[in-house]
FITORVEX-61404 format. One line per 4 residues: their letters; for each residue x negated, y negated, z negated of N, C-alpha, C, O. Coordinates in Angstrom, 1 decimal. Example, Ala and Ser with C-alpha at 12.3 -4.5 7.8 and 13.67 -1.06 7.14 Angstrom:
FITORVEX-61404
as) -13.2/5.7/-7.8/-12.3/4.5/-7.8/-13.2/3.3/-7.8/-14.2/3.3/-8.5  -12.8/2.2/-7.1/-13.7/1.1/-7.1/-12.9/0.0/-7.9/-13.4/-1.1/-8.0
//
This chain:
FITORVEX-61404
xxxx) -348.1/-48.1/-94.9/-348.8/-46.9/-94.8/-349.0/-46.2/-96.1/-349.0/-45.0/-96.2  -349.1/-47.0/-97.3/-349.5/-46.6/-98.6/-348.1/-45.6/-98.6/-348.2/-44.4/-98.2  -347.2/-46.0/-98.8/-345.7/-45.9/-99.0/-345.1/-44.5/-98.4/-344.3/-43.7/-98.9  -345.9/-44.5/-96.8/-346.1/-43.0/-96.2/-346.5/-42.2/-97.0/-345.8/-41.3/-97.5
xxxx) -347.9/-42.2/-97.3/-348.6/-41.4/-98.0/-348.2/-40.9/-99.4/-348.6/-39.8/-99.8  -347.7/-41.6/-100.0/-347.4/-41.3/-101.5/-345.7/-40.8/-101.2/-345.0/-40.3/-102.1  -345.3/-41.0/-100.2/-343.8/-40.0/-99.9/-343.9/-38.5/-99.4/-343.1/-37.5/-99.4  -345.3/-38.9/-99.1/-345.6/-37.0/-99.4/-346.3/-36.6/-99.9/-346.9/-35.7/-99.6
xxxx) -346.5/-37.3/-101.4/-347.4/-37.0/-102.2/-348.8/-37.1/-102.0/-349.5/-36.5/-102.9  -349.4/-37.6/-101.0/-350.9/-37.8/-100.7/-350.8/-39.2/-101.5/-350.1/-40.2/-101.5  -352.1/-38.6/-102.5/-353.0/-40.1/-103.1/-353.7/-40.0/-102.6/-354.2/-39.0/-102.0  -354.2/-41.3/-102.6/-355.7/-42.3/-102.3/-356.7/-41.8/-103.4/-356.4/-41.6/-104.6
xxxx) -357.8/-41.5/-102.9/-358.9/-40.9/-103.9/-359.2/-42.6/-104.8/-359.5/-42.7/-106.0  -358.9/-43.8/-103.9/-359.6/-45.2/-104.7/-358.8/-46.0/-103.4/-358.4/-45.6/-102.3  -358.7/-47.0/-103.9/-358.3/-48.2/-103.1/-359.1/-48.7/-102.0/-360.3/-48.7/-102.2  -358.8/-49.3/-100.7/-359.8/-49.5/-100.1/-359.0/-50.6/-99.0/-357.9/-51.1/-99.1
xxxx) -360.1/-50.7/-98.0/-359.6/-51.8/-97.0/-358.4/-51.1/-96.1/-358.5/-49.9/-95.7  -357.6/-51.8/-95.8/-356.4/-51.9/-94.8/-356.9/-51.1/-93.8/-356.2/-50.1/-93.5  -357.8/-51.2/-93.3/-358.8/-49.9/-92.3/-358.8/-48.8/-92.8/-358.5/-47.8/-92.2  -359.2/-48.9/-93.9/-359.5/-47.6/-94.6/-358.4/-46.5/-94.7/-358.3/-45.4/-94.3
xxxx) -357.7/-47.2/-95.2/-356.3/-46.4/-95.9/-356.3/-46.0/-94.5/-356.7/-44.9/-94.1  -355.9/-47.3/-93.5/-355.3/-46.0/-92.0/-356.0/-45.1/-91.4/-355.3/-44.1/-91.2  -357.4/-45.0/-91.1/-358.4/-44.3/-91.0/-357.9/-42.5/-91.8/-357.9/-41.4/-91.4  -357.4/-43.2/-93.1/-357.3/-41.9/-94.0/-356.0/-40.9/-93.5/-355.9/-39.7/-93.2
xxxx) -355.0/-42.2/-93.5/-353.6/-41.7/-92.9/-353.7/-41.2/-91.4/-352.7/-40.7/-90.8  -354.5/-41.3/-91.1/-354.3/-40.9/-89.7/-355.1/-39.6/-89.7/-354.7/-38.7/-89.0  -356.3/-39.4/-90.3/-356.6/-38.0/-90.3/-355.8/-37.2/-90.9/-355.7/-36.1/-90.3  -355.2/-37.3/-92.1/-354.0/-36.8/-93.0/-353.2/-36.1/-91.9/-353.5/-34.9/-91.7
xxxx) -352.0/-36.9/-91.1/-351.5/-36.9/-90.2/-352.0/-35.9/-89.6/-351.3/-34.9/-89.8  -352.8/-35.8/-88.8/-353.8/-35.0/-87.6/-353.9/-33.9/-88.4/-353.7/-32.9/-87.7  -354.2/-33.6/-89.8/-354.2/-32.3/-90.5/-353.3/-31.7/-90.7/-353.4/-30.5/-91.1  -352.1/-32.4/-90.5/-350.3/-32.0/-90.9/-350.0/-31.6/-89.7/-348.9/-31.1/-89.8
xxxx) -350.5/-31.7/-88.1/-349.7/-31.4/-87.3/-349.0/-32.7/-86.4/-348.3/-32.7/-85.4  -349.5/-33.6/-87.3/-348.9/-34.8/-86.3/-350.1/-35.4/-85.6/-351.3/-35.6/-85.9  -349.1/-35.9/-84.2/-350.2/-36.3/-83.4/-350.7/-37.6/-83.4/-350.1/-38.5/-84.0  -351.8/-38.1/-82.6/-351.5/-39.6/-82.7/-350.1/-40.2/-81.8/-349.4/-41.1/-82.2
xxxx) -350.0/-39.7/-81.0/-348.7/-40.1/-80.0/-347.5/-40.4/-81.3/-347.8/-41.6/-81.7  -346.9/-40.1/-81.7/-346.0/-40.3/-82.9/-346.8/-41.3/-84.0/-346.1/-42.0/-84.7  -347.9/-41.4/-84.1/-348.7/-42.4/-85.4/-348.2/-43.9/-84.3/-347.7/-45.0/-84.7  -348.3/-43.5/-83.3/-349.0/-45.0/-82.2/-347.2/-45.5/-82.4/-347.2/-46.7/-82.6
xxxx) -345.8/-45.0/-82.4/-344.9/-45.2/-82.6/-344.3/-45.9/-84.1/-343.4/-46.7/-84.1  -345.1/-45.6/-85.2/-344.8/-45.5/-86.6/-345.0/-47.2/-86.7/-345.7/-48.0/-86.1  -344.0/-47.3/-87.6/-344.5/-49.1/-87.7/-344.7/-49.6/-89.0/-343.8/-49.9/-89.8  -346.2/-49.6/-89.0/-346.7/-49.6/-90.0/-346.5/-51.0/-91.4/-346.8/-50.8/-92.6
xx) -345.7/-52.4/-90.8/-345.7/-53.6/-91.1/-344.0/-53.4/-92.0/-343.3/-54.3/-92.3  -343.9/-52.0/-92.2/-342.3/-51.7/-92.9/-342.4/-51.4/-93.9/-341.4/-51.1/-94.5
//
């Protein structure tokens, strides 16, 4: 998920728990236009 984020240039304001980060990424997401339907496909363990 880190790996996502930083491929489009979204930094992490601070490090945080494995929750956290996704929590972030997924509102990120939701603000770009993507939905969860596509997040729920993404595999995050790559």
């Amino acid at each position: 998920m880190v790996e996502w984020l930083e491929a489009r240039r979204i930094a992490l304001r601070e490090p945080g728990s494995p929750l956290r980060v996704l929590s972030y990424a997924v509102a990120v997401a939701e603000k770009h236009g993507i939905g969860k339907r596509y997040l729920s496909n993404f595999d995050c363990f790559h």
